[in-house]
TORDOTI-280772 format. One record per residue (C-alpha): y, z, x; residue in one letter. Coordinates in steps of 0.5 Angstrom, whole numbers, plus 500, padded with zeros to 3 digits. Layout:
BEGIN
YZXa/...
END
This chain:
BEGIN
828711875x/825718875x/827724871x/826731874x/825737870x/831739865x/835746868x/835751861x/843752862x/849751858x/856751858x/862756855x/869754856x/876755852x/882758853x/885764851x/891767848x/895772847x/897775840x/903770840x/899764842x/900764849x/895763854x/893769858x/893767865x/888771870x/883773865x/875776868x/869772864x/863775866x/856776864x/850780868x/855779875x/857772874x/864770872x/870767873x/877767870x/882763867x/887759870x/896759868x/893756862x/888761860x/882755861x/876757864x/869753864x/862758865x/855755865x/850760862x/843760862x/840757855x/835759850x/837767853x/843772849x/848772855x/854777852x/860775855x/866780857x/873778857x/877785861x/885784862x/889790866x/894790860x/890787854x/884790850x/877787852x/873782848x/866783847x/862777844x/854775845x/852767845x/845764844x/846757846x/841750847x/839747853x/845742856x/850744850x/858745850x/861751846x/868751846x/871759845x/878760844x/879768844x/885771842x/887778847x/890783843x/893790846x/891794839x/883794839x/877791842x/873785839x/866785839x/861779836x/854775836x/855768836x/849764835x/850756837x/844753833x/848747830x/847741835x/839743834x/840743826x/843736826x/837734831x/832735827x/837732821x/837725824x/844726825x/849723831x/854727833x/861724836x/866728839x/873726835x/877726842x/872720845x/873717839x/881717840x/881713847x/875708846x/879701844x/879698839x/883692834x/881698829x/881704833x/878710830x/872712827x/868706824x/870703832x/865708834x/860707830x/859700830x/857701838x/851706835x/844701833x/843700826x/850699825x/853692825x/859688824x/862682826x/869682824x/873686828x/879687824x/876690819x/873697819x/868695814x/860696816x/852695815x/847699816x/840697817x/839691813x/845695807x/852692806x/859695805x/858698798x/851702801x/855706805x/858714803x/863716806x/865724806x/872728808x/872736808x/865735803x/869729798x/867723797x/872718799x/873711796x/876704799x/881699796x/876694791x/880688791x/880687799x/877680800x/879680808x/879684814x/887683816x/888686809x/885692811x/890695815x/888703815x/881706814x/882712810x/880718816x/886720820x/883720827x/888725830x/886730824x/879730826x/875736828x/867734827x/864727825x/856726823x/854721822x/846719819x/843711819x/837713814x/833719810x/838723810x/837730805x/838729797x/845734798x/848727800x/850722794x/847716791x/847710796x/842706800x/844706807x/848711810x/852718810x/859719814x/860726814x/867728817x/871735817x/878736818x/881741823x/884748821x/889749827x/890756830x/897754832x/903750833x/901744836x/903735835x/901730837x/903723838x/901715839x/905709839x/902702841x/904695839x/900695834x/902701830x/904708831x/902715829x/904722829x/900730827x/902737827x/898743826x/902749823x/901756822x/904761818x/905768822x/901772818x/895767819x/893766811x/895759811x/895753816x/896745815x/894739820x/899733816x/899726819x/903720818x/901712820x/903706821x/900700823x/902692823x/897687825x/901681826x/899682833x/893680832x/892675826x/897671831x/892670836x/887667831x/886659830x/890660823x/898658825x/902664820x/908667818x/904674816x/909680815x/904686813x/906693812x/901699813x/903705812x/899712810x/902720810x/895725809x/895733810x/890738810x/893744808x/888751808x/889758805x/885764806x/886768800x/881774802x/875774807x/871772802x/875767798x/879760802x/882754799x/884747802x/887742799x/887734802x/892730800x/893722801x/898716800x/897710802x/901704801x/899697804x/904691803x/900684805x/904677805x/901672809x/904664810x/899659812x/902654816x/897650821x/889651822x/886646827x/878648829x/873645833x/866645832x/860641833x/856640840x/858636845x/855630843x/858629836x/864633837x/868635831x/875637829x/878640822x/886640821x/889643815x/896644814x/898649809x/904651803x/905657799x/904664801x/900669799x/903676797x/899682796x/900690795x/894696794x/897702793x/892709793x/893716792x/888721793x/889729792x/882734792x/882742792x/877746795x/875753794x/869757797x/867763795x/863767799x/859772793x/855775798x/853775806x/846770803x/851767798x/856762797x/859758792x/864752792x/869748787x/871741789x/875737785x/879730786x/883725784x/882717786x/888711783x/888705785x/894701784x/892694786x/895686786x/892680789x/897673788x/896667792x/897660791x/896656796x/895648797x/892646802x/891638805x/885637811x/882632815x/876632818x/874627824x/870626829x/873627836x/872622843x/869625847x/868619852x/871620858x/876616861x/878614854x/885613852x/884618847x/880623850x/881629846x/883626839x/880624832x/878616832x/874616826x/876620820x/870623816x/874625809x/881627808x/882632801x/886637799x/885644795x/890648792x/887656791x/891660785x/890668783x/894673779x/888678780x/891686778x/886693777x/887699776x/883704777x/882711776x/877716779x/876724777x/871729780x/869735779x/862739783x/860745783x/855747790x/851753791x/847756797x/842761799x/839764804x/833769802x/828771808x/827765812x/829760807x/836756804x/836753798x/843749796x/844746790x/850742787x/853739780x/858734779x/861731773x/865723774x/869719770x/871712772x/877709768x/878701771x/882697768x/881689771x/885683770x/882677774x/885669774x/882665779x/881658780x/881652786x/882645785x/879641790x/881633792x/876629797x/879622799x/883622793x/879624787x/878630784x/872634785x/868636778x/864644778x/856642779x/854646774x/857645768x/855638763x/860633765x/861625765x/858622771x/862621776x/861615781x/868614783x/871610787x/866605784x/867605777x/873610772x/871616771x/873618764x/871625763x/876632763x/879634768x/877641771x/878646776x/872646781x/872654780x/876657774x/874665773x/879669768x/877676765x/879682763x/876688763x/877696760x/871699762x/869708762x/864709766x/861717766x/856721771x/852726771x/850728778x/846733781x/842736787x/837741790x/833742796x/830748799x/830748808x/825753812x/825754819x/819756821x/813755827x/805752828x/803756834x/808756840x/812750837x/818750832x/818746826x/823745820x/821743812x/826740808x/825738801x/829736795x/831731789x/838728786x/838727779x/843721776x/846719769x/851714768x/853710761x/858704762x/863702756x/869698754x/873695749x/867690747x/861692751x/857698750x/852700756x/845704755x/845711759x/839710764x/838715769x/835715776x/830721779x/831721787x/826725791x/826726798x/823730804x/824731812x/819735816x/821736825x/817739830x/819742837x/812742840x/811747846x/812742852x/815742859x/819736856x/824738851x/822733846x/824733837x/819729833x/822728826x/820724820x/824723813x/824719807x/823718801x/826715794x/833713794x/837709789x/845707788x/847707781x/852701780x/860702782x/864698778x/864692784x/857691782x/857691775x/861685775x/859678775x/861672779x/865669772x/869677773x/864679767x/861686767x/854687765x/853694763x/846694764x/846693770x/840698774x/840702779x/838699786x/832703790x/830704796x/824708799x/825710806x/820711812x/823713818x/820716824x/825719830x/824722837x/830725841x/827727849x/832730853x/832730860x/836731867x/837725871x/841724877x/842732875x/846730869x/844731862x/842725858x/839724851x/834718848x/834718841x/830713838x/828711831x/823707827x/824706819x/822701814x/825700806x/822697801x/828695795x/826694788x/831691782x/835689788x/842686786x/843679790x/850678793x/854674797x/860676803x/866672804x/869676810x/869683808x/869681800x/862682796x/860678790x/853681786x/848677780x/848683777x/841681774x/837686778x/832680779x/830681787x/825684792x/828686799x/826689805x/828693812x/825694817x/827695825x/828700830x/834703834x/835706841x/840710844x/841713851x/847717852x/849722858x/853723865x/853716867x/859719870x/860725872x/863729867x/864724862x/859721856x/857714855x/852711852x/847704851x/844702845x/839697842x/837696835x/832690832x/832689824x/830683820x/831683812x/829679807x/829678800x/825675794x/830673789x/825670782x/818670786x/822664790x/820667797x/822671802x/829669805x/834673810x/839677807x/847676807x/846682813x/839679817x/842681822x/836681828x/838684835x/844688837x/847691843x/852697844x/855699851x/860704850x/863706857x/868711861x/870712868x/875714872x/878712879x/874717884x/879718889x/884718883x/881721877x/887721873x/886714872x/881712867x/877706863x/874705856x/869699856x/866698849x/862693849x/857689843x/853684843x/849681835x/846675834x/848671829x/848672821x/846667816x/851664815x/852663807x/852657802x/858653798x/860656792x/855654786x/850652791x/842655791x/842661797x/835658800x/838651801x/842654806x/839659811x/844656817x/846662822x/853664825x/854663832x/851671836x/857675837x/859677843x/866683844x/868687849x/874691849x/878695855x/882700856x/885703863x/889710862x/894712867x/893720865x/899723867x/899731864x/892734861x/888741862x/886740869x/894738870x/897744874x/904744869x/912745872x/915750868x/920746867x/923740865x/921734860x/914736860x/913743860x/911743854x/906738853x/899738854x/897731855x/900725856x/898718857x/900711858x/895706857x/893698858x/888695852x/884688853x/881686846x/876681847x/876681854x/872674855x/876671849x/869669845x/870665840x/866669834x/865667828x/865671822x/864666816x/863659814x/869655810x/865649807x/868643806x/865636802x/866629804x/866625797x/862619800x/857621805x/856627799x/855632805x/857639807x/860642813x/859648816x/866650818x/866657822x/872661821x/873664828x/875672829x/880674834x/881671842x/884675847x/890679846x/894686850x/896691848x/900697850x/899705849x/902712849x/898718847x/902724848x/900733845x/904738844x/
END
């Protein structure tokens, strides 16, 4: 591979209009004798240098001109839409430094239209990030994710500078159905793995950062596949003052549980309406509101499962038939106002405040009988294939009438300053958690014909079937609580950033610190206030080279003040005492920019280390987390993540990446074991291309590969007993798009189509390969050999799926 030397240019393209929103065909772009015109859809595309002022000049025989100076990077993309009007000229200076803030930052940036085409069971932002290094997930029906050795709950998610919250109760990734974030509504995503700045919230591992868009003009869009639908529209009232991009969406997922190893009558129903509506009241004053319902509906009736595991020396099978049903409901409303105040051209203050109820219900019962054998594996025998000898035979019937109901309210004043060189923000929240939690659960286990007691209560001893057991009956699990608990918090936030340079070199300085205060309390309980202080700092350098290179290093103190999830114990118990867990984070990153093939690319790379104090110990069952709450652990993360992105094909982006991670945890000085998400290397491909000789023709490749994670314990069972691992996970999915009318489309002015903007059918391949992955492990007891058997709980095979994508 060779690299040359990068060309210092840039790209500006867009489309114009007109005072009623039509595109103005035949306009002259043109700066220092250069130029271009745009197209009958008013497109146009002009390459300028970068690192340079270009003003651009855009004249039309009947409307007035446009005057506008840019100040763009090296290989960057703007995208400028001017409006032509015929009563006065425009003029303006447009300096683009936002991709090199988000360098310096650690942030990844992901265009929302990339993340629309690549396919996925789960579509959609999370799907993205899960090809980034760093982030994991072995579950493909979630949108679930770790991140550097962290779990589901360490991870913040913001919408429009909100945060945002997920179902508590969800214990499967086929119970998820739609992520909170709306594709179709995106306008910018950031994302950050690690040593992220103190304006972010209280969390160990990750910040998500998504804006929605403020639409210009009319506009809708529509999707439809068989596992789902969505529909958007962009309104915008005449006079420009307000505007609102709504979304509706549907999703089923029988399509896919179908294609799993457990044979189900499953009738889910997911479905969510959300709008973000904007208002600007004067040109110092705007506000917005986002608004989001959400009704998920889950039944579920197991009928058969059969699975086959072991080597093929000792071949086994598990069979299990089922009775009962399972009968679930979540049902979420989210509504948050915005205002911003702009008190001065260096000074601007924001008001947020949101509500968050959670109305959810969890009912099951389910009895399940299973038998566990080894199968012949002799060839030519009779009965090849089947079960000759029968290890254990049981039954097991799991009940639940689980209910919660939660409601979440924020209030946060922010303020930022600019003064000379320097910016200053700083940010004050108030939030109060009302939680109301009524658990009962309990799970009967039967092996060979006798009843299976707890191992961790003082019964009788029990040697059946060589002598009676006179002792109590008992459910092998039985958890029943009730909780009514309050949960108050003061947070805040202050940092200060200054661009500046040593020598020739450009350098950036930030440094700032978060302070949290929280108390716990309910009915029978009352919590001490604890508080935690959380420093944290960023320094970058742009050194002077021929190479365009950014050095950054970041860390600093991190803690993740408990959520209600992690106060509750595995007997449903809260423990208000519990402490923050904390984090130092060390992280060093390079991004090199460069031109190969004449092409640019990129190649970010980072390393970081995290050593954890007061950590509270979890186990994960598919997508649900169970905590110790006794803060009684060490841990640490350590690893490093690669990524190279760029023109792999003209004109497109695509990007591999590599990530290696060990962690580990010491729970009461017993020693260091890998943690629930140890989850060592990792390789990402995310692919497009398209047919040379018919471009219109496109192809989506996303593909991942992980090696296993542990593979968790049987319930009551001591962790460092069990430190078997999963199988490596292995998925690729495909999409083939047959692009139809997009904006290099010459359009008929008449007809059908005339007035879309794009439109496209689709073929999707999920799990390409059909691998069997395994997300985790059922247990299962045979009474007389006293054994525990790992059985994996497969994922997905392979399934197909159709798409229309259509724009108005």
């Amino acid at each position: 591979m060779s690299l040359t030397a990068a060309a210092q240019t840039a790209r500006i393209k867009g489309v114009i209009l007109d005072e009623n929103n039509q595109p103005v065909a035949s306009v002259n772009v043109s700066y220092s004798g250069s130029g271009t015109s745009s197209n009958q859809n008013g497109f146009y595309v002009l390459k300028v240098p970068a690192n340079k002022q270009v003003t651009l000049v855009f004249t039309h025989v009947s409307l007035k001109k446009i005057t506008v100076t840019f100040v763009l990077e090296p290989k960057e993309e703007r995208e400028f839409n001017p409006v032509m009007t015929n009563r006065k000229e425009q003029m303006g200076e447009v300096i683009i430094k936002a991709n090199n803030r988000k360098q310096i930052q650690g942030i990844s940036t992901i265009e929302p239209e990339m993340i629309r085409k690549i396919p996925g069971t789960n579509a959609g932002v999370e799907n993205i990030l899960k090809t980034l290094p760093g982030v994991n997930s072995n579950n493909e029906l979630s949108t679930q994710y770790a991140v550097r050795g962290g779990n589901y709950d360490e991870n913040l998610v913001y919408v429009n500078e909100i945060e945002v919250y997920r179902p508590f109760l969800i214990r499967s990734g086929q119970q998820e159905g739609l992520s909170f974030t709306n594709t179709d509504l995106v306008q910018n995503v950031d994302f950050s793995a690690g040593g992220f700045q103190a304006k972010f919230g209280d969390k160990l591992s990750s910040v998500l950062d998504i804006t929605y868009r403020k639409p210009i003009k009319f506009g809708a869009s529509l999707e439809a596949s068989l596992l789902g639908g969505s529909l958007s529209v962009d309104l915008v009232s005449k006079d420009k003052k307000w505007s609102a991009v709504t979304g509706v969406r549907y999703r089923n997922n029988s399509l896919l549980v179908n294609s799993q190893e457990t044979q189900t009558n499953f009738t889910p129903s997911f479905a969510d309406i959300q709008t973000n509506i904007n208002y600007n009241a004067s040109a110092k004053w705007q506000w917005s509101f986002l608004g989001n319902i959400s009704q998920n509906k889950y039944q579920y009736q197991p009928l058969t499962r059969q699975t086959n595991f072991g080597t093929i020396d000792n071949p086994m099978r598990l069979s299990v038939f089922y009775e009962g049903q399972e009968k679930d409901q979540y049902d979420t409303y989210f509504g948050a106002v915005k205002t911003t105040f702009n008190v001065s051209d260096n000074f601007t203050l924001k008001f947020i405040g949101s509500v968050f109820h959670t109305l959810e219900q969890e009912y099951f019962d389910i009895f399940a009988q299973y038998r566990l054998g080894e199968v012949d594996s002799s060839i030519g025998s009779e009965t090849y294939g089947e079960v000759a000898f029968t290890r254990g035979i049981g039954s097991q019937l799991n009940h639940a009438r689980n209910d919660l109901d939660a409601l979440i309210v924020n209030t946060e004043i922010k303020g930022f300053q600019d003064w000379k060189e320097s910016q200053f923000e700083w940010g004050i929240k108030y939030t109060r958690e009302s939680i109301r939690d009524r658990i009962i659960e309990w799970e009967v286990i039967d092996s060979a014909g006798f009843s299976l007691n707890p191992p961790v209560i003082d019964l009788p001893k029990n040697d059946q079937p060589y002598s009676p057991y006179k002792g109590p009956l008992v459910p092998y699990q039985d958890i029943r609580a009730t909780n009514f608990n309050s949960i108050n918090r003061f947070s805040g936030y202050g940092q200060w950033s200054l661009k500046s340079t040593i020598g020739r070199s450009e350098v950036w300085y930030n440094a700032g610190v978060r302070m949290h205060q929280w108390e716990v309390s309910g009915a029978t309980i009352i919590g001490k206030s604890q508080i935690t202080i959380s420093p944290r700092a960023q320094f970058a350098i742009k050194p002077d080279w021929q190479l365009d290179m950014i050095f950054r290093l970041s860390g600093g103190l991190y803690h993740q003040p408990p959520f209600y999830r992690e106060l509750r114990n595995a007997d449903a118990l809260v423990q208000p005492n519990t402490k923050a867990q904390q984090s130092i984070h060390f992280v060093i990153g390079n991004d090199f920019s460069f031109t190969m093939w004449n092409r640019p690319f990129k190649l970010i790379s980072e390393l970081y280390y995290k050593s954890l104090s007061d950590v509270n110990t979890y186990t994960i069952d598919n997508v649900r987390i169970r905590y110790a709450t006794n803060n009684n652990a060490t841990a640490y993360a350590q690893g490093v993540d690669i990524r190279l992105n760029g023109e792999f094909v003209p004109g497109t982006e695509s990007w591999f990446s590599f990530g290696y991670l060990k962690t580990e945890e010491n729970s009461n000085n017993q020693g260091f074991i890998a943690r629930p998400t140890d989850q060592r290397l990792k390789f990402g491909l995310l692919f497009q291309d398209y047919m040379p000789n018919i471009p219109s023709i496109k192809l989506y490749l996303n593909l991942v590969y992980n090696t296993g994670l542990p593979g968790g314990s049987p319930s009551y069972a001591d962790p460092y007993a069990y430190q078997n691992r999963l199988n490596d996970y292995r998925r690729v999915d495909v999409g083939f798009s047959k692009v139809f009318i997009d904006n290099t489309t010459v359009k008929k002015n008449t007809g059908w189509f005339k007035d879309f903007k794009e439109l496209a059918v689709g073929l999707e391949i999920f799990n390409l390969f059909d691998n069997q992955n395994a997300i985790t492990n059922t247990w299962v007891r045979d009474v007389y050999s006293k054994n525990q058997y790992a059985i994996p709980n497969y994922m997905t095979t392979r399934v197909f799926n159709v798409k229309l994508s259509a724009k108005l």
